[in-house]
Each structure stands twice: as C-alpha cells, then as structure tokens.
C-alpha positions as CSV (number, residue, x, y, z in Angstrom):
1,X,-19.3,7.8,-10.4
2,X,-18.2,11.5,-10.7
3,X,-17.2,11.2,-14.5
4,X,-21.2,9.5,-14.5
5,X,-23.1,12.2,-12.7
6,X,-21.8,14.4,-15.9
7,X,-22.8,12.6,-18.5
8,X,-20.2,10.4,-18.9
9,X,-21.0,7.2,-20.4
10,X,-18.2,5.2,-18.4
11,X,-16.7,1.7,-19.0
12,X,-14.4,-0.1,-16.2
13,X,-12.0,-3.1,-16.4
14,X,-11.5,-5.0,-13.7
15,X,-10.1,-9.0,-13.8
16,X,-10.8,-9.9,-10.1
17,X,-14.5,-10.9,-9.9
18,X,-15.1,-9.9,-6.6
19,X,-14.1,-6.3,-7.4
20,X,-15.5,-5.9,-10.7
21,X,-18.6,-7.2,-9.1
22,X,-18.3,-4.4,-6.5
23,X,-17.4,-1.9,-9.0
24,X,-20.7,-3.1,-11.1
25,X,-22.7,-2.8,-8.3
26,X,-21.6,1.0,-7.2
27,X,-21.5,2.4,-10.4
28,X,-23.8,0.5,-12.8
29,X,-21.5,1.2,-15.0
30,X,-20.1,-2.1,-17.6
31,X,-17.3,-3.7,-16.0
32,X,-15.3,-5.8,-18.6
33,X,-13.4,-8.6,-17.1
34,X,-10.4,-8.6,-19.8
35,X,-7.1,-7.6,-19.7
36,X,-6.8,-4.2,-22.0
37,X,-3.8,-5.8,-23.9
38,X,-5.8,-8.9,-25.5
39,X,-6.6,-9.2,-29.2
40,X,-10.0,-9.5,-28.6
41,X,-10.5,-6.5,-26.6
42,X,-8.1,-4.3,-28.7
43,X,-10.3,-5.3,-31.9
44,X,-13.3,-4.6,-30.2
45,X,-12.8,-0.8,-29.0
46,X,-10.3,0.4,-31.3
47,X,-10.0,3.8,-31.3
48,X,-13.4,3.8,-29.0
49,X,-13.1,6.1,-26.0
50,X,-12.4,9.7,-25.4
51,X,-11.2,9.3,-21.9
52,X,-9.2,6.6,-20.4
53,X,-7.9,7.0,-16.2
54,X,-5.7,4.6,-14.4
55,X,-5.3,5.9,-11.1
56,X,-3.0,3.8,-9.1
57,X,-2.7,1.0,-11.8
58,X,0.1,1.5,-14.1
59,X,2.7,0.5,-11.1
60,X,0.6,-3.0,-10.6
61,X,0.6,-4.2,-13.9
62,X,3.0,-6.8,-15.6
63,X,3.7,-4.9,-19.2
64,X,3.1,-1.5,-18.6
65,X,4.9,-0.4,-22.3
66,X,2.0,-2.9,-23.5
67,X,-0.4,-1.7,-21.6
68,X,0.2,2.0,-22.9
69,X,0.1,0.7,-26.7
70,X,-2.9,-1.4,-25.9
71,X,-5.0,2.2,-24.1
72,X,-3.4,4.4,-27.2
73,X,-5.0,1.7,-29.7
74,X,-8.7,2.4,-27.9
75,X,-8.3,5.7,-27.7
76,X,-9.5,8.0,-30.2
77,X,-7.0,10.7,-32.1
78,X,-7.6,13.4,-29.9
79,X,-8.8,11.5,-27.0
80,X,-7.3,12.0,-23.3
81,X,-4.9,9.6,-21.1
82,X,-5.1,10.4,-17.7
83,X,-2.5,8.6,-15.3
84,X,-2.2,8.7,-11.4
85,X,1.0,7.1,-10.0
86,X,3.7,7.2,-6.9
87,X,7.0,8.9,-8.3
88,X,10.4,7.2,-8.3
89,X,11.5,10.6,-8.8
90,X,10.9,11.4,-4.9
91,X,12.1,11.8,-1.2
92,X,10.3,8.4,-0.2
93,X,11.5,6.6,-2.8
94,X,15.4,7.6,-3.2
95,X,15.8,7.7,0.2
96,X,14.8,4.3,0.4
97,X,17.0,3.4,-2.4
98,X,19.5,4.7,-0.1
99,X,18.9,2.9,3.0
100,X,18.2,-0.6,1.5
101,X,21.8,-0.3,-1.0
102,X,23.5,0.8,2.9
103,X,22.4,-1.3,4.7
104,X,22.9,-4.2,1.6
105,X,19.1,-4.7,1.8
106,X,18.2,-5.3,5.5
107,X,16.7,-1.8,5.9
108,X,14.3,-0.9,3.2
109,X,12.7,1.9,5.0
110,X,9.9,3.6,2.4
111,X,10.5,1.3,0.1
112,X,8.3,-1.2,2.3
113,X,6.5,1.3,4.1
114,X,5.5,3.4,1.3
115,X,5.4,1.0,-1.5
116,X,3.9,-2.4,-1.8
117,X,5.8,-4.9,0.5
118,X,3.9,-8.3,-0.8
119,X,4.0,-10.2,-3.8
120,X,2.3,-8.7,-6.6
121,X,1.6,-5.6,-5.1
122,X,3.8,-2.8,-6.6
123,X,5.6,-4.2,-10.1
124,X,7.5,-1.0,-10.7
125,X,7.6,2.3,-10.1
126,X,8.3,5.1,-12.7
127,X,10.5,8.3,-12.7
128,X,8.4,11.5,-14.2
129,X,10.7,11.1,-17.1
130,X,10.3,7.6,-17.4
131,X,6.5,7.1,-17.6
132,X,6.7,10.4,-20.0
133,X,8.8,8.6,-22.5
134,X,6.4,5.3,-22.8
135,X,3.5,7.6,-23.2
136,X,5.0,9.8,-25.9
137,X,6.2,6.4,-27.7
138,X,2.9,5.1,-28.1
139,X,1.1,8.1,-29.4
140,X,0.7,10.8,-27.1
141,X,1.5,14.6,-26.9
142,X,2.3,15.1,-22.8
143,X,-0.2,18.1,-21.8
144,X,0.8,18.1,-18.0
145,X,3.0,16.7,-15.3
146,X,2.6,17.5,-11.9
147,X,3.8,16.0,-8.6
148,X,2.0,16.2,-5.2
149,X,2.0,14.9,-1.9
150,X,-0.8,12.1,-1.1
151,X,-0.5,8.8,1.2
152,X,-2.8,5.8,0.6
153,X,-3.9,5.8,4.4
154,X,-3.2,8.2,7.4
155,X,0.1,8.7,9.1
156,X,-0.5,5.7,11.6
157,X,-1.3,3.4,9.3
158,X,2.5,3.3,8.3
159,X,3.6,3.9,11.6
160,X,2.5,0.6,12.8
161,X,4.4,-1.0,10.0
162,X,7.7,0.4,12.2
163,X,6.0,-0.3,15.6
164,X,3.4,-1.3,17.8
165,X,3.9,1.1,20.3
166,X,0.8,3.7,20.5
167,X,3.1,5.7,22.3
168,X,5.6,6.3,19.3
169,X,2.7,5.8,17.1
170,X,0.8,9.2,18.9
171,X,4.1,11.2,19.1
172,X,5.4,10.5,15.3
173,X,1.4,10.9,14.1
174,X,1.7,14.7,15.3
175,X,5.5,14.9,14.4
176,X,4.5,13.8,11.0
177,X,1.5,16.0,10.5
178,X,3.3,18.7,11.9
179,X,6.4,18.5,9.1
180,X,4.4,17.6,6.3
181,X,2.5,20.9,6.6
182,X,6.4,22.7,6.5
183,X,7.9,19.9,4.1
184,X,5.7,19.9,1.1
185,X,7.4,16.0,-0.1
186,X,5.8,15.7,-3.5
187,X,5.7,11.4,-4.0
188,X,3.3,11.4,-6.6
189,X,2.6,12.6,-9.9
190,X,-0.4,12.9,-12.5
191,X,0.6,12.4,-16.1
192,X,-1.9,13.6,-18.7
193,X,-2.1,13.3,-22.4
194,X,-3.4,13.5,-25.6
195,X,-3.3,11.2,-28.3
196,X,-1.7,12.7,-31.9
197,X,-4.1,12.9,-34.6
C-alpha cells in the first residue's frame, strides 16, 4: 500500500487463498497464487521487476537457495532485493541454542518463544553471513546490512507463552520495557541488494 501510494505499480504472491484474497482486497493490487520458483512463473516475469521485498518470508519457506535464484531470475540487472528477517546471529537466538543443547533439549527458551514453535512455522533461520552469501551467489552486489531490535507482538504476548500468571506477566512487561530501552538486543536484520548487471 505504501510502495502504491508512490506510484508503484505492485505485484504480490501469496499461495493461501484466504490471504491472497485479503491481500487483493486491501491493496487492489494482483496477487499471483504461484510459488516464485515454478517454471511457469520464472518464464513469465523474467527479468520483470525493479523491486522485490520479503519481509518475514525467507525463514518460512522450503528452498530458500531456490527461492533467491528464482527472485534474481525476475529481477531486472540493476533491480533491488529487499529482505526482512530474525538473525541467527543474535542474543535470542544463541542463547537459546544454549539453553536447549544444556538442558539436552527440554528447555528451549527463545528458541520457542521467539521463533516459531509449530510445524511449519519457522524453516530456518539465517546468520547475517549466511543469508549474505546465498544472495551474493545468485547475482547480487550486498548494498546494506543492518540489524535492529523488533518483536512480532508486545512484551506479554511472549510472556504468556512462560506463564499465565498476570502478576509475573505485569512485573516482567515493565522489567522488559525497562531493559530493552538500556539493552539495545539487535535480533533482526534487513539485507538489501542489487542485482549485477
């Protein structure tokens, strides 16, 4: 809708009906209902857009080194990747390495809290280095890399994951705000790049 109101003429994909319908209906903009990687949509829109975002997506998807290839063979030369993802290469996430290898996997901590606990949810989740490395092999010059602090939903949202106590929930809401505004924890990062001529 932003990229819209300035003169963007913007193109979603979106395989779950139900959210590309939504997505349709808030934007007007074309939703396509294919998977990026497919022959048929590769053919279609090589080398066709300018622009291409995934913000939160690349950790939910099944092939992301295919997925990468796919996006660099529908961009243009020149053209723009843009990529918003949670960093392996953080506090949240090494500490809950740590936890769930000592506690031989009964105590995940952020890695459930912070990260997708369901099937399907989160696939993977990349180091800076990591992600930088499939986007320079398919095509891309790296133009920035920056990590930042952001939660999906506020403080008590994954308090109640730990406890149902609105007690402990209150106290460790202000605790949390309180640190995080000392503590800047980076668990983020946006990637962008350009594709080589």
């Amino acid at each position: 809708s932003l990229a819209q109101d300035v003169n963007f003429k913007c193109q979603g994909i979106e395989l779950n009906i139900n959210r590309a319908n939504f997505a349709k209906n808030k934007t007007g903009a074309l939703i396509h209902q294919e998977d990026i990687c497919s022959d048929a949509f590769i053919s279609e829109h090589s080398e066709n857009f300018d622009v291409i975002s995934m913000w939160d997506v690349i950790e939910h998807v099944n092939y992301p080194c295919s997925t990468i290839e796919s996006i660099s063979k529908c961009t243009k030369p020149g053209g723009w990747l843009f990529i918003d993802t949670p960093a392996k290469d953080s506090f949240y996430h090494r500490f809950g390495e740590l936890t769930y290898k000592l506690s031989g996997g009964r105590l995940p901590t952020f890695l459930n809290l912070m990260y997708s606990d369901t099937p399907f949810g989160h696939k993977q989740i990349f180091s800076t280095s990591e992600l930088k490395k499939i986007v320079e092999d398919s095509g891309y010059e790296i133009k920035l890399v920056k990590k930042f602090h952001e939660l999906s939903f506020p403080y008590k949202h994954y308090l109640r994951k730990v406890s149902n106590n609105k007690y402990f929930i209150n106290i460790f809401d202000f605790l949390l705000k309180f640190v995080f505004k000392i503590f800047r924890i980076q668990n983020k990062f946006v990637l962008v790049a350009k594709k080589i001529v």
